[in-house]
KOLKOLNU-640923 format. One line per field, with one value per residue (C-alpha): residue in one letter; chain; x, y, z. Coordinates in pm, whole numbers, plus 50000, padded with zeros to 5 digits. Layout:
REM KOLKOLNU-640923
code = a/...
unit = A/...
X = X/...
Y = Y/...
Z = Z/...
***
This chain:
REM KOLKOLNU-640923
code = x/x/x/x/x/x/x/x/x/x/x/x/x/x/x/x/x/x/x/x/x/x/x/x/x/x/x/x/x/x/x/x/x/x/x/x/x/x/x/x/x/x/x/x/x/x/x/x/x/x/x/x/x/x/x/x/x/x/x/x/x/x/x/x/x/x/x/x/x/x/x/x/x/x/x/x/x/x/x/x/x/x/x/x/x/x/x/x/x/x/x/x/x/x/x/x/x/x/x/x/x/x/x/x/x/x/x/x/x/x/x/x/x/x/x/x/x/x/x/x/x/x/x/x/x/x/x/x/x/x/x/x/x/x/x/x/x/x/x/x/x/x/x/x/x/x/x/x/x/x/x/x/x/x/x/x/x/x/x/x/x/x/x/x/x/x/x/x/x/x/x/x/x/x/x/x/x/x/x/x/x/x/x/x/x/x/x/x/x/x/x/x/x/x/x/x/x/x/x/x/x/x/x/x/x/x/x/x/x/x/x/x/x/x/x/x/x/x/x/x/x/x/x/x/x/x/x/x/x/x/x/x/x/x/x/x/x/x/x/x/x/x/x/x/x/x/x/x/x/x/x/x/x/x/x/x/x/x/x/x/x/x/x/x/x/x/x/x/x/x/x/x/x/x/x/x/x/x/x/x/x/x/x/x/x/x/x/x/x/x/x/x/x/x/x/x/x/x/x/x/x/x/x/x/x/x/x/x/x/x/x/x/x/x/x/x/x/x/x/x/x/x/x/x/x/x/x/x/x/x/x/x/x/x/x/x/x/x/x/x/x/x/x/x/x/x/x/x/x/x/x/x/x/x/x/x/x/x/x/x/x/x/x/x/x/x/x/x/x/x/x/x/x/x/x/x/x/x/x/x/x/x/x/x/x/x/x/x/x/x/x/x/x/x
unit = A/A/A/A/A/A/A/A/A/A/A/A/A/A/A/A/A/A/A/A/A/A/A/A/A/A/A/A/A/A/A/A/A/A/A/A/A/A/A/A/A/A/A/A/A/A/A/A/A/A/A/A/A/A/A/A/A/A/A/A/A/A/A/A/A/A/A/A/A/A/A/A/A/A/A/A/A/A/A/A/A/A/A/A/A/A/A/A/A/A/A/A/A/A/A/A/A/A/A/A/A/A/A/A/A/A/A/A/A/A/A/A/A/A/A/A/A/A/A/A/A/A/A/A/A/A/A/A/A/A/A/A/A/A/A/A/A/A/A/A/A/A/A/A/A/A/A/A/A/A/A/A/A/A/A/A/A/A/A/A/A/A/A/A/A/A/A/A/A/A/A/A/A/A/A/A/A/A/A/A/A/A/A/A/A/A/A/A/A/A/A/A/A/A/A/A/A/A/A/A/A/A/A/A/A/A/A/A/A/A/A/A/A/A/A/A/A/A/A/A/A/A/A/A/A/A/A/A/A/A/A/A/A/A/A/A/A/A/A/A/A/A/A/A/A/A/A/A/A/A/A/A/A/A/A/A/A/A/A/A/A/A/A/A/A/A/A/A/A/A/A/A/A/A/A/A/A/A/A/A/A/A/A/A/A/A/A/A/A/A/A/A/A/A/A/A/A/A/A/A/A/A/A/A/A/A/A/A/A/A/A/A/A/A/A/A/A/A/A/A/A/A/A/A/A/A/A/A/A/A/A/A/A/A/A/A/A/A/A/A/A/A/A/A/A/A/A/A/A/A/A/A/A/A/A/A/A/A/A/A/A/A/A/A/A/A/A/A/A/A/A/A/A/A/A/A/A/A/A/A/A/A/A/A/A/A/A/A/A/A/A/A/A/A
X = 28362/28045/28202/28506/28298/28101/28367/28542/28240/28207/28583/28593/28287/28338/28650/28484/28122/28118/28073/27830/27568/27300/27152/27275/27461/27778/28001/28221/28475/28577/28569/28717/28962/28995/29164/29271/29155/28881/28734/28708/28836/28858/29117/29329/29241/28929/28621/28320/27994/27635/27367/27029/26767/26684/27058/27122/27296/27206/27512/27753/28089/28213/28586/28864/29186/29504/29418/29138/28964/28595/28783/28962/29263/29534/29573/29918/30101/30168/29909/29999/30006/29728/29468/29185/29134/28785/28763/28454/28396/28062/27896/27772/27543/27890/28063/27755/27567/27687/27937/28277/28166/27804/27858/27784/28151/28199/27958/28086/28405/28268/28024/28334/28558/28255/28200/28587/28771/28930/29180/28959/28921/28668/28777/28540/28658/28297/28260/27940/27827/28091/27968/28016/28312/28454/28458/28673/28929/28993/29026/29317/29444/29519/29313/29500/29787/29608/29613/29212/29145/28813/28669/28298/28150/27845/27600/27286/26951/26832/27068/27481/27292/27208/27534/27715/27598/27665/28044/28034/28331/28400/28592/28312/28241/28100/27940/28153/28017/27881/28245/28264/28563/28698/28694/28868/28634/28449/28479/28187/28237/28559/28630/28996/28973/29009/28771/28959/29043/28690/28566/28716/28690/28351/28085/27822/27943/27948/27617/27516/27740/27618/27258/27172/27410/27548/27178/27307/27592/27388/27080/27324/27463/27087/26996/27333/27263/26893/27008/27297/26950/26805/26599/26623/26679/26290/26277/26564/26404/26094/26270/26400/26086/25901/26218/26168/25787/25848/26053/26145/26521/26611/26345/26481/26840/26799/26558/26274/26556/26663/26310/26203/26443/26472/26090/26135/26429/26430/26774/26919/26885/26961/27282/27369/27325/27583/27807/27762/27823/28178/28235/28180/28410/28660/28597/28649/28949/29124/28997/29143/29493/29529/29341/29126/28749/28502/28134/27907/27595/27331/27189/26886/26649/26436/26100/26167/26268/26022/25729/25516/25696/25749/25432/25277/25576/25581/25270/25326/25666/25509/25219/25461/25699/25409/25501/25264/25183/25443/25698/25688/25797/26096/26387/26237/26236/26593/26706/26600/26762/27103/27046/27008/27312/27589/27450/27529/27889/28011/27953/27917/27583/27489/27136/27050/26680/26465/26657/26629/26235/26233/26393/26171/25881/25947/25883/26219/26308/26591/26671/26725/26408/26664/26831/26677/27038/27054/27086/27242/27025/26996/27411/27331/27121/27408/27688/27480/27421/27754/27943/27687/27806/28173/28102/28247/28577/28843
Y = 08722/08633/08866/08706/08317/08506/08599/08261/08096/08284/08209/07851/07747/07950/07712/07407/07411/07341/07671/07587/07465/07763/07736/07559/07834/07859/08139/08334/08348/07977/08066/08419/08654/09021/09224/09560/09598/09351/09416/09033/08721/08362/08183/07940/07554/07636/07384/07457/07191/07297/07066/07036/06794/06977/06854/06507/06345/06634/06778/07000/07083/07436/07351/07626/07525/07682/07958/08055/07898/07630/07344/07033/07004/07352/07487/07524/07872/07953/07787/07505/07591/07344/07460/07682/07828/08000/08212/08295/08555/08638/08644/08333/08215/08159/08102/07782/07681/07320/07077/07163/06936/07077/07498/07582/07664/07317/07183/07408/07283/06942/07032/07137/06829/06662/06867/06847/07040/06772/07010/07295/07408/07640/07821/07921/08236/08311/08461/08514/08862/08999/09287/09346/09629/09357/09120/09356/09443/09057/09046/09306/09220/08888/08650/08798/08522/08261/08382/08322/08288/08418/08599/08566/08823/08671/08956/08886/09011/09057/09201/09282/09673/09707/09609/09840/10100/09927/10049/09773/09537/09597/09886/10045/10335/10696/10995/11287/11579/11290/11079/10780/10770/10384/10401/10170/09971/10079/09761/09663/09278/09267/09549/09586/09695/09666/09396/09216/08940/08870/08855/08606/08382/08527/08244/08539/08760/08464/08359/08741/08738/08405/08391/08758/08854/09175/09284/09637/09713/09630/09804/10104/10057/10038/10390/10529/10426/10549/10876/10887/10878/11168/10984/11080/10860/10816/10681/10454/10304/10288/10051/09828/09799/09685/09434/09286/09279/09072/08798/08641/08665/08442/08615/08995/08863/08756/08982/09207/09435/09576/09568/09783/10022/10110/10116/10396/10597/10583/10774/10491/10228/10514/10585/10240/10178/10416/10266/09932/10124/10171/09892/09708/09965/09874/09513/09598/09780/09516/09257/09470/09534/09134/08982/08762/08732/08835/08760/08911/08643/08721/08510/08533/08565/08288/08508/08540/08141/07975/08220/07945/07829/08091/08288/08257/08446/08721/08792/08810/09006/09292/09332/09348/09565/09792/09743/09772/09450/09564/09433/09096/09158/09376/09146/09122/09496/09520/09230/09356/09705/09524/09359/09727/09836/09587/09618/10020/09914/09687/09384/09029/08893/08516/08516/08218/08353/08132/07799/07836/07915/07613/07371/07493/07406/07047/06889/06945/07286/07474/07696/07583/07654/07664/07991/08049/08014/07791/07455/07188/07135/07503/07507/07252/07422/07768/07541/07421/07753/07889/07594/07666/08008/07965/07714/08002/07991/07898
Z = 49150/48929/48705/48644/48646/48403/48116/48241/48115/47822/47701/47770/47635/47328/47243/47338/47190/46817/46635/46379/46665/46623/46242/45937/45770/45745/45971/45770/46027/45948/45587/45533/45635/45633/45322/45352/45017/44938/45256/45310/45126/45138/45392/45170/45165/45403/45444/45553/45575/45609/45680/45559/45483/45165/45080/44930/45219/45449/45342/45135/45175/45057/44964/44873/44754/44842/44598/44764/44456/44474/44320/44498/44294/44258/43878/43734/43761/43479/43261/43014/42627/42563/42818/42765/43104/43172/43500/43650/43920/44068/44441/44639/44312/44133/44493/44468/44758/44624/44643/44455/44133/44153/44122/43818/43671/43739/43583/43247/43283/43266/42962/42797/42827/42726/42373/42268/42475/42714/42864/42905/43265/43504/43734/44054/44222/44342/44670/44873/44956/44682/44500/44132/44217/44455/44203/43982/44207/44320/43930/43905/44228/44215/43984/43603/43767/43610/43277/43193/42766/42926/43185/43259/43531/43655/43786/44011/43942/44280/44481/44294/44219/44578/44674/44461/44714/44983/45171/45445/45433/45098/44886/44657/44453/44489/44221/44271/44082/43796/43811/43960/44273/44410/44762/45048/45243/45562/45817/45998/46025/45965/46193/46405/46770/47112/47163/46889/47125/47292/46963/46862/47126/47290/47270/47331/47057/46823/46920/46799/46522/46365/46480/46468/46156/46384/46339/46520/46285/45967/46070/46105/45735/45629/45817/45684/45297/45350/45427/45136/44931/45035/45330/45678/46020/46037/45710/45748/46098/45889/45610/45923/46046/45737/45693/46041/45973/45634/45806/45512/45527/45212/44999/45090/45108/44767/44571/44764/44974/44681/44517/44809/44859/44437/44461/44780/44624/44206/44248/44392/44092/43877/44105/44077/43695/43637/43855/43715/43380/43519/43663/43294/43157/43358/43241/42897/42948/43153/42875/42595/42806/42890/42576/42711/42563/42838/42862/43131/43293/43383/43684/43740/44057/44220/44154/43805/43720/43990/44075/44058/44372/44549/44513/44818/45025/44769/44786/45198/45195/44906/45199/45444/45288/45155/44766/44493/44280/44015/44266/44165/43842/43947/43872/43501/43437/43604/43426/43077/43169/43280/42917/42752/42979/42921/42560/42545/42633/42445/42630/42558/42755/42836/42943/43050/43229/42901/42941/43340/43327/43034/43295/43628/43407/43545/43868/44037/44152/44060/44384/44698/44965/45238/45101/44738/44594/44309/44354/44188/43871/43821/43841/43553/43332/43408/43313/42969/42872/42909/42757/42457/42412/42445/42169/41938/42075/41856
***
């Protein structure tokens, strides 16, 4: 009988109480949807509102259209003769921790208008957590509808090389005898099951999901990647350990996870460059095939634009995580080789690291504390330098 009052309990509260009622952040089953092929992916016309008081108003509102796009309005299918239509793809930097008019391809799109372009639009298909494959396929799969005159893949210093090796929710890639193999995704939170039903509606396992970010399966996915580098379940508990003694969960979300497990396993940044090498080649092939201009950005990291601000908890998490002082200048060196990289290919690059360090130089920050996403006025400076660039266009 307490049983069944039990699982009563847990069912009925878990449709009545609010579901965003245990930390700001945002749940990602009110926002996204599982893709057989993406892994995950935006629901259609979804809204989602975080509250902080770092926020003006305490509040932002994370809008998607019915084309799973960050914009209020829809876009015309197919595009009108006298539009030049920029897309821009990228993880939750792009995705923008921001109002709709505030992300950073917004605030390009407005730049252009502004400079003589008055039809020119910017297209947000951004999504948090995405990794630079993920970003690809969506391309392919379903964003070539809008017919972009460019494409501009925004890559993230501090964590899009990490998550290249990362199979968790998402399809990625794999070095088979020195070629490079797309593979399907592996489903961890999106998983299918069973339990599919409690899930769902479980106030418990939502309070684990949402509060604890299914600390079990993830730690897993960390053992399991340590020991695709050569490490063993020892060293894997080891890495989990230092994480958990760090306790800085924007700062490794963001930059210092990937710092410490490149700095632990060299193979694994080197693994990972030459996946990122494909993935651009695939870029420039689907450019060339559809004839749209593409430009790569490079966004970079909190530690690299702000360390003035932020020095304090680096200083704490390379103790904690047992890195040498080099650490905090990580990002750079990975940024400059991501520069040397997209360079060997072929690619177009938009760094916009000088004007972003030019801008923090003020009294206003340009990330967020809450999250160390970039906030509004960095999305500023991002959309300034990229409507500067595509100044060339004819």
């Amino acid at each position: 009988m307490g049983l069944v009052l039990f699982v009563g309990m847990d069912f009925a509260v878990g449709w009545l109480v609010a579901w965003r009622i245990f930390h700001p952040f945002p749940r990602e089953a009110s926002y996204l949807e599982r893709s057989e092929t993406l892994g995950f992916r935006p629901i259609p016309g979804s809204s989602t509102r975080v509250d902080d008081a770092e926020f003006p108003g305490g509040t932002i509102i994370l809008q998607r259209n019915d084309q799973r796009l960050r914009r209020d309005d829809e876009v015309a299918v197919p595009k009108p003769a006298d539009t030049l239509r920029v897309l821009v793809i990228g993880d939750s930097h792009t995705d923008g921790m921001a109002d709709n008019a505030e992300t950073y391809p917004a605030q390009l799109q407005a730049e252009l208008r502004a400079h003589g372009r008055p039809n020119a639009e910017a297209l947000n298909a951004g999504v948090g957590r995405y990794s630079p494959h993920q970003c690809l396929v969506m391309l392919r799969e379903d964003l070539l509808r809008f017919e972009p005159d460019v494409v501009i893949a925004a890559l993230y210093v501090g964590n899009d090389l990490l998550d290249l090796l990362r199979p968790d929710d998402r399809p990625h890639l794999v070095l088979v005898d020195g070629a490079v193999e797309e593979r399907p995704p592996e489903f961890v939170a999106f998983a299918q099951g069973p339990l599919d039903f409690w899930r769902r509606r479980s106030l418990l396992y939502r309070f684990y999901r949402d509060r604890f970010d299914l600390l079990v399966e993830r730690a897993w996915q960390t053992i399991g990647m340590v020991q695709s580098l050569g490490g063993s379940w020892t060293d894997g508990t080891a890495l989990l350990k230092k994480l958990h003694g760090c306790g800085d969960r924007p700062l490794l979300s963001q930059s210092l996870m990937q710092t410490a497990v490149f700095a632990k396993y060299p193979q694994a940044e080197t693994r990972a460059m030459a996946l990122l090498g494909y993935v651009v080649e695939q870029h420039l092939a689907l450019a060339r095939q559809h004839g749209y201009d593409l430009r790569f950005l490079l966004v970079p990291t909190r530690v690299q634009v702000e360390p003035q601000r932020v020095q304090d908890r680096v200083d704490r998490a390379v103790t904690a995580l047992e890195l040498d002082a080099s650490a905090a200048h990580f990002d750079d060196r990975l940024h400059n080789e991501l520069l040397h990289l997209l360079g060997e290919h072929g690619g177009r690059v938009v760094d916009p690291r000088a004007a972003m360090r030019e801008a923090a130089a003020g009294t206003e920050p340009l990330y967020w504390n809450l999250d160390d996403h970039v906030n509004a006025r960095g999305c500023a400076v991002l959309g300034r330098v990229l409507a500067e660039d595509l100044a060339d266009l004819p």
